[in-house]
SEDO-378953 format. One line per 8 residues: their letters; for each residue x, y, z of C-alpha. Coordinates in nm, 3 decimals. Layout:
// SEDO-378953
a> X,Y,Z; ...;
// end
This chain:
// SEDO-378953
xxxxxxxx> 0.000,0.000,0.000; 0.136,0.320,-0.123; 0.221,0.579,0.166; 0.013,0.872,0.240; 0.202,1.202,0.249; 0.002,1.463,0.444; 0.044,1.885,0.318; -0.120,2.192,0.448;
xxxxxxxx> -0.150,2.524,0.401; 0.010,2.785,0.696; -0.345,2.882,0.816; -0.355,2.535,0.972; -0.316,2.610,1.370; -0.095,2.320,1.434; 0.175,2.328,1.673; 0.569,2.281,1.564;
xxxxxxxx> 0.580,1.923,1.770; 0.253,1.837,1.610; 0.384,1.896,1.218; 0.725,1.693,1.288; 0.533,1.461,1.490; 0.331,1.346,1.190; 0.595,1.477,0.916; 0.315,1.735,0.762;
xxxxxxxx> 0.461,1.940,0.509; 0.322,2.314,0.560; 0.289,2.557,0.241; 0.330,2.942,0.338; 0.090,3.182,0.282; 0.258,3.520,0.282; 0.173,3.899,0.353; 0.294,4.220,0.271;
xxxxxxxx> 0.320,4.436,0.492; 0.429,4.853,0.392; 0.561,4.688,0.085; 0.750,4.451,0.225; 0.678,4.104,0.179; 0.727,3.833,0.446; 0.637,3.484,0.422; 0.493,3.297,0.690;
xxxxxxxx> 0.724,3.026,0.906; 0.988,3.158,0.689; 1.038,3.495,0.747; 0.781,3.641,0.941; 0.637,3.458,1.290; 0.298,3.496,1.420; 0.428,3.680,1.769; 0.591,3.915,1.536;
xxxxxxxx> 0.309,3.995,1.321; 0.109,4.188,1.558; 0.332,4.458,1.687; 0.441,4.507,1.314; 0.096,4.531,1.166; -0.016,4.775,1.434; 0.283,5.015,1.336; 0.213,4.978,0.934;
xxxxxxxx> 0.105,5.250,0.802; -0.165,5.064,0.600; -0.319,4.732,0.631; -0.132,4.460,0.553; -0.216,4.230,0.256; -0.204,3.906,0.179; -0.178,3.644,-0.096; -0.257,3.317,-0.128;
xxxxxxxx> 0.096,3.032,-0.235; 0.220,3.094,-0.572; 0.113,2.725,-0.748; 0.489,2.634,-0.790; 0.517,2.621,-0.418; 0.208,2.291,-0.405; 0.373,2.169,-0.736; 0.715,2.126,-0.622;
xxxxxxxx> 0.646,1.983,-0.270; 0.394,1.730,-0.448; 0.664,1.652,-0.683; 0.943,1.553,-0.432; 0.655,1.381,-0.221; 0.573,1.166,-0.498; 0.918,1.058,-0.588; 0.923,0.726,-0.359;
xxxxxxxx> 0.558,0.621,-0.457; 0.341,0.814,-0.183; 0.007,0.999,-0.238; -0.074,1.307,-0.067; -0.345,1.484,0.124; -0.363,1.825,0.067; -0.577,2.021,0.333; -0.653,2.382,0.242;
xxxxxxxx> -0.839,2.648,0.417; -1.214,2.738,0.314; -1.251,2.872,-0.012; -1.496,3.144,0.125; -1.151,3.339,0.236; -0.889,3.238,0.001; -0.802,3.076,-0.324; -0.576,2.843,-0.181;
xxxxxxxx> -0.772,2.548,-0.247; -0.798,2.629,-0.601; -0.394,2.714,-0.628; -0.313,2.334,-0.446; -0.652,2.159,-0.722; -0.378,2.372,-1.001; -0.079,2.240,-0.868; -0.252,1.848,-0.815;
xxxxxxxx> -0.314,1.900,-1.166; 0.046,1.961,-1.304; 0.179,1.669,-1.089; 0.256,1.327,-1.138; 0.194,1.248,-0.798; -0.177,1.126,-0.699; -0.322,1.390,-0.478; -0.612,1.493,-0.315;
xxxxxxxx> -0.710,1.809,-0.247; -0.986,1.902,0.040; -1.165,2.217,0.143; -1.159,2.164,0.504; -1.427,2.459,0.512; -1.260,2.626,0.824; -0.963,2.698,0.941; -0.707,2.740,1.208;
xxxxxxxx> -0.721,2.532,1.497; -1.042,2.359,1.363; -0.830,2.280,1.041; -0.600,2.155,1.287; -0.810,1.893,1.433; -0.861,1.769,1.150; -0.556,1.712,1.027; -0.470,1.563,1.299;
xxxxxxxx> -0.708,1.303,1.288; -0.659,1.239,0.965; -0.306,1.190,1.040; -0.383,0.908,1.291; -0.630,0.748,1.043; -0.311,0.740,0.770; -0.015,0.625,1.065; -0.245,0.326,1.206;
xxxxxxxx> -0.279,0.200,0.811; -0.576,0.375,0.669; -0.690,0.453,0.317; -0.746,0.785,0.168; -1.073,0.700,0.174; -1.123,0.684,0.541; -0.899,0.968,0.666; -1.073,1.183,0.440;
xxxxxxxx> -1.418,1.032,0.577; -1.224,1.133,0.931; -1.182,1.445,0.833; -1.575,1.518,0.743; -1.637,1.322,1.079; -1.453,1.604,1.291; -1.583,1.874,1.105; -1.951,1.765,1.151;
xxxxxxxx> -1.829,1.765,1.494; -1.708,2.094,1.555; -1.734,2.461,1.649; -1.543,2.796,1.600; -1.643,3.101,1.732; -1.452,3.400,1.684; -1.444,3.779,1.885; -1.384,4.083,1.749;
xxxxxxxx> -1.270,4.335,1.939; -1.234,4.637,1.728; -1.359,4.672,1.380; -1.106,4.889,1.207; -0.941,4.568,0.984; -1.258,4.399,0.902; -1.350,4.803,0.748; -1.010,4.843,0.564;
xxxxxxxx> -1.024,4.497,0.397; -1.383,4.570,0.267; -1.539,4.293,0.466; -1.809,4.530,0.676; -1.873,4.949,0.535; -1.719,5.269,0.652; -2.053,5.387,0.768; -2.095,5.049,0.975;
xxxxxxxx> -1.720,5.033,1.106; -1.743,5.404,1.209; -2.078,5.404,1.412; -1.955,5.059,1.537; -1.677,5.217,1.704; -1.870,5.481,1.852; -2.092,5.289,1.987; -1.802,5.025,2.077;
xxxxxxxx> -2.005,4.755,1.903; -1.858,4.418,1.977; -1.860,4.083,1.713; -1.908,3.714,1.810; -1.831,3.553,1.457; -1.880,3.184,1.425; -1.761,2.972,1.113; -1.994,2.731,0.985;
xxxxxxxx> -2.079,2.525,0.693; -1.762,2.697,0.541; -1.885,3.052,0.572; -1.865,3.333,0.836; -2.154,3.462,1.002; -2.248,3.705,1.279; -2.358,3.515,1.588; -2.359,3.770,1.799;
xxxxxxxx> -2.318,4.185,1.812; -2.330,4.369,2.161; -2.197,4.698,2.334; -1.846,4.680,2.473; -1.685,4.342,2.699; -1.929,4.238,2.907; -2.155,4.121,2.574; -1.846,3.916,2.431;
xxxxxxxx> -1.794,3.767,2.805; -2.191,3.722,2.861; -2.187,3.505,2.465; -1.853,3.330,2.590; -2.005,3.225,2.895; -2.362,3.071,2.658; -2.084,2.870,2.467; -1.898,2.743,2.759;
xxxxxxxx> -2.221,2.617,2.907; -2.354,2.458,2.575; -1.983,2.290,2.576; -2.061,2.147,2.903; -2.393,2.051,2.861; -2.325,1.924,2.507; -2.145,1.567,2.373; -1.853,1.482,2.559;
xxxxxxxx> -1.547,1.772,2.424; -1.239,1.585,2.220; -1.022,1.907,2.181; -0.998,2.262,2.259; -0.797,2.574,2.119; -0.778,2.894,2.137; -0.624,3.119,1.906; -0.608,3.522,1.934;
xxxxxxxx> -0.404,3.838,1.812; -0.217,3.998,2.082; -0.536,3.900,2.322; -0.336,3.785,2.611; -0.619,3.937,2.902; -0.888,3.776,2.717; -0.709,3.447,2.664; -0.649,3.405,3.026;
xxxxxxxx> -1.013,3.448,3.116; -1.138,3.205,2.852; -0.833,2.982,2.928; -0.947,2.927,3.339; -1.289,2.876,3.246; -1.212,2.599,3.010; -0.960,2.443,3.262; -1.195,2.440,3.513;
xxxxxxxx> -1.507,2.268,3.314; -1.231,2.010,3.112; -0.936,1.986,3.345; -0.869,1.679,3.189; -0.804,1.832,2.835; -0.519,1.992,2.729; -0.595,2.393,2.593; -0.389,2.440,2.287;
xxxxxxxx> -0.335,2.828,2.288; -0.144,2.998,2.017; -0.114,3.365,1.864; -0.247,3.316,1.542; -0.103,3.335,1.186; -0.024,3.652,1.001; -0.299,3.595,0.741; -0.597,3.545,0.997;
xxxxxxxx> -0.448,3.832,1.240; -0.468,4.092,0.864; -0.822,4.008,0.848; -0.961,3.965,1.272; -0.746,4.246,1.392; -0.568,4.288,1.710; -0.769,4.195,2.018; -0.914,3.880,1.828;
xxxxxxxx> -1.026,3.588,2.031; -1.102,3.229,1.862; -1.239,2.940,2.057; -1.261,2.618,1.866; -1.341,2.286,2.006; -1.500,1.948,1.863; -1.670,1.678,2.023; -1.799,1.279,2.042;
// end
């Protein structure tokens, strides 16, 4: 049976142990920040991002991996018989997906390409799962099936805590940024079926804590938690109050908390919070 190589793009909110672990090969996404363009893993990390996007003097943008980069690791991949996974971000926020189905094209190597529909930790999980589907002798077939499994399984809710990058990338209005902010407006974002939508809009903290304390208790009072992350953008306050709630209801579960990637941190903003989790 041939071997199953697995490849992801940088969105993916995997921990450094976790990609050697399971030998994933990560393709960077990159952004460009006052002209300047830095490439994720490579030359840019996410604790840097922050402090550098809040001193640019515009937003920072962002592009998707040149096709060469999916081509060439699929190529070298390939060369002792393997097949390959390919996970990719949702489509809804970049063409990724469609760069890697390009790339799968122009190789020799059998690939498969998935829309994970999410991203970030979520994607992580899995990944991750698909990985242990692959290591204890698994098909394609099934780890993709996995995959779907842990996705039909999960949630990701997102914070926003200040509107400004959300405005300059086009994604809400002036108008509705502006009176947002003056009115210190608040977003609980939540991705689902591959697309983001509002869950939640309030005035100032206490709304975010008030939704983040409804989605600890349906957590609790829900199917029996697998996994838990938590990703943010220079959200450190935040992170610790979500953190000690989720210790204290899963103290048996491990909290994966990471700043997130460059790409994700152009588009949430500083102050971002993510909570993902997936379940039984």
């Amino acid at each position: 049976m041939a071997k199953i190589k697995i490849v992801a793009d940088s969105s993916a909110g995997l921990t450094e142990a976790e990609i050697k672990e399971h030998d994933i090969t990560i393709i960077p996404l990159s952004v460009m920040i006052d002209g300047t363009v830095y490439v994720e893993r490579e030359t840019i990390t996410n604790d840097q991002f922050p402090d550098m996007m809040e001193k640019a003097s515009s937003l920072p943008k962002t592009s998707q991996p040149p096709i060469g980069k999916f081509t060439e690791a699929f190529d070298r991949l390939g060369e002792d018989g393997a097949e390959v996974l390919c996970v990719c971000m949702m489509e809804s926020i970049s063409g990724t997906v469609h760069a890697a189905e390009q790339a799968a094209s122009l190789t020799k190597t059998p690939v498969r390409v998935i829309d994970c529909q999410t991203t970030d930790r979520a994607m992580a999980f899995q990944i991750l799962e698909a990985a242990k589907v692959i290591e204890a002798g698994g098909t394609m077939d099934e780890a993709v099936a996995k995959m779907k499994e842990v996705f039909d399984h999960h949630k990701l809710y997102l914070a926003i805590d200040n509107l400004d990058n959300l405005v300059a990338g086009g994604r809400i209005s002036r108008f509705a940024g502006t009176i947002s902010s003056l009115l210190n407006i608040k977003l609980m974002l939540e991705v689902a079926g591959g697309q983001i939508h509002i869950a939640m809009k309030g005035r100032g903290i206490k709304a975010i804590h008030k939704e983040w304390d409804k989605i600890l208790d349906q957590m609790d009072n829900g199917p029996k938690v697998k996994g838990i992350g938590i990703s943010h953008v220079k959200a450190d306050k935040e992170v610790a109050r979500l953190k000690g709630k989720l210790n204290e209801l899963f103290p048996g579960i491990e909290v994966t908390v990471r700043e997130t990637v460059p790409v994700i941190a152009t588009h949430t903003g500083l102050g971002a919070c993510c909570l993902t989790y997936y379940t039984e």
